[in-house]
Steps between C-alpha positions, in 0.01 A plus 500: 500500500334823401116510327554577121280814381229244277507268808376733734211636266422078445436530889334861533294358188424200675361588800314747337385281312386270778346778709318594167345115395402433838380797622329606154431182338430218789226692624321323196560158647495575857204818446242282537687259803571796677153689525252202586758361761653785649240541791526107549865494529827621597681660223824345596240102445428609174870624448626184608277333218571726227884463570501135496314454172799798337772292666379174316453647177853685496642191623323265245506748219918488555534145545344380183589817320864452523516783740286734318183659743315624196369185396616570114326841449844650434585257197460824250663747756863361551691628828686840418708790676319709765464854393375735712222563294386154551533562896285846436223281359362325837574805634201669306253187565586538840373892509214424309382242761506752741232636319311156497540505088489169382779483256680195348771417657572338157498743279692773751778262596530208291478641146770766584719215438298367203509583140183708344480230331408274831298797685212471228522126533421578889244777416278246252532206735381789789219630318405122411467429898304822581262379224489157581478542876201762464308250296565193742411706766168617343390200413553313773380753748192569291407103612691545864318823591174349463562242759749700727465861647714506801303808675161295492660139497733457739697159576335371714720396863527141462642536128735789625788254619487335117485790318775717662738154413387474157599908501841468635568226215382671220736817657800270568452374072408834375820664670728191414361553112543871455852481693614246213361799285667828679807355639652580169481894582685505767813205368518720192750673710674151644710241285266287355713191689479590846753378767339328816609767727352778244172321507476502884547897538241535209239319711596653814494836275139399417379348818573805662304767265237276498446528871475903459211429226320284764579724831351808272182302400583502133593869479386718235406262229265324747275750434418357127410195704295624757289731275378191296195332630564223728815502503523444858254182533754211485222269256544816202871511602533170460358477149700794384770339569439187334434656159782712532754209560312310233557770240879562598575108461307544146727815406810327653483181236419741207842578475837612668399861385460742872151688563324779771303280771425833586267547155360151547451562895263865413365323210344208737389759694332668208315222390381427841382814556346552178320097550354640852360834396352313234307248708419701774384826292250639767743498788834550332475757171730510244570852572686404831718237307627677198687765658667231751605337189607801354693612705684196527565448135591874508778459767601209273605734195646731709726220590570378179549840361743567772651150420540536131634877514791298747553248256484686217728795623775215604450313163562815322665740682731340782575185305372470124648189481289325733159556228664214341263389240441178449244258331155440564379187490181410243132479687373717745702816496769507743406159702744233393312164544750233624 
């Protein structure tokens, strides 16, 4: 049977799509995992890991989801014809990663299918986790940093063994809770009930992109990792990911409403940045740390901007219908509390 037109942009915008989350948006997870255990390990060991960990939480997620992998993120975006310009969208995320600009996945792919209406939902529940993450980060590292400094502390050898598991288990949660997160922008462009044999080529789909982000190193959004300080000591890494996880579980039960890891990823990074220039002031100024920041947060905007200009250009232009307008809920603007 021949491939209807919308069906084959549903599959060019899904493996886009995949490419894009795992290749742009993993290396948040995995960043850390990948640059203090790289020179330990095989690529294809810590491939291995990561894969089993995504195969579980597909699995799982569709088994008690009634077949949806998105763990409920898509209750407000209901499934809807491929158009090309929803297959263009990944497409975009995708070029910008070659750049190593860390954009949202969310906002490029997911709220092209979204109402305006659900894109500033995702916007004020984004900004929330940069803001929230920056502060966590700052104050905890602002007590951490006074006791750790990996380049003058070092684990010592017997304690290696202990820490390096403790590392790989904060990894394995962290990746398991921001899949449950970012699944939902890639089965935006999959029925939301997916057929056994459907959720089998999506893993293998993911599996194998996954092993390209590994046999690279992380690619070009490692380098947002790597620049950080410490981000190769496996103690720092493991801590990082920790709060991380901790903050995506905590933005997960707020409500059903989808967010940018990526702007609560850079603004953990922010905070811990700011929290060790801070303590260690003689050795590590503040004018080293603010244009690292900077920089990050500026590559941010450009990725919203280049987000929002999509969205608002398909909204508008291609398909005015799809601004659909619909009611806030009372509280906090555009965060519906469940």
């Amino acid at each position: 049977m021949p491939m209807d037109i919308h069906t084959l942009y549903a599959l060019i915008g899904f493996m886009l799509a995949a490419y894009a989350v795992i290749g742009n948006d993993s290396v948040q997870t995995l960043g850390t995992f990948i640059a203090s255990n790289i020179k330990v390990f095989k690529w294809y060991w810590l491939w291995l890991a990561a894969s089993a960990v995504l195969i579980f939480t597909l699995v799982h997620g569709w088994h008690v989801n009634g077949g949806d992998i998105s763990y409920g993120r898509l209750a407000k975006i209901p499934y809807q014809q491929v158009q090309w310009y929803h297959a263009a969208a990944p497409l975009f995320l995708v070029l910008l990663t070659r750049f190593g600009i860390p954009v949202s996945t969310t906002f490029l792919v997911l709220s092209t299918f979204a109402s305006t209406v659900v894109l500033e939902k995702v916007l004020v529940k984004s900004v929330m986790g940069y803001g929230l993450a920056a502060v966590v980060a700052y104050v905890l590292w602002m007590v951490i940093s006074r006791f750790i400094n990996e380049k003058y502390d070092k684990v010592k050898k017997e304690h290696r063994v202990r820490w390096r598991i403790l590392q790989w288990g904060s990894t394995g949660f962290l990746w398991y809770s921001w899949l449950s997160h970012d699944m939902a922008n890639i089965a935006v462009f999959l029925p939301r009930e997916l057929p056994v044999e459907m959720l089998a080529g999506v893993v293998a789909v993911l599996v194998a992109w996954l092993g390209v982000i590994f046999y690279n190193h992380g690619g070009k959004i490692q380098a947002i990792v790597l620049e950080k300080s410490g981000t190769r000591f496996m103690r720092s890494a493991t801590i990082i990911d920790i709060i991380y996880a901790f903050l995506l579980i905590y933005f997960k039960e707020m409500n059903d409403i989808p967010m940018s890891t990526t702007w609560v990823f850079v603004g953990l990074l922010t905070g811990r940045e700011l929290a060790i220039a801070t303590t260690y002031r003689e050795k590590y100024h503040l004018g080293y740390v603010f244009p690292l920041i900077g920089k990050d947060f500026v590559k941010m905007m450009v990725g919203l901007g280049v987000s929002v200009g999509l969205v608002l250009a398909i909204h508008y232009g291609l398909d005015p219908a799809a601004a659909g307008v619909e009611s806030a809920p009372p509280g906090i603007p555009g965060i519906e509390v469940k």
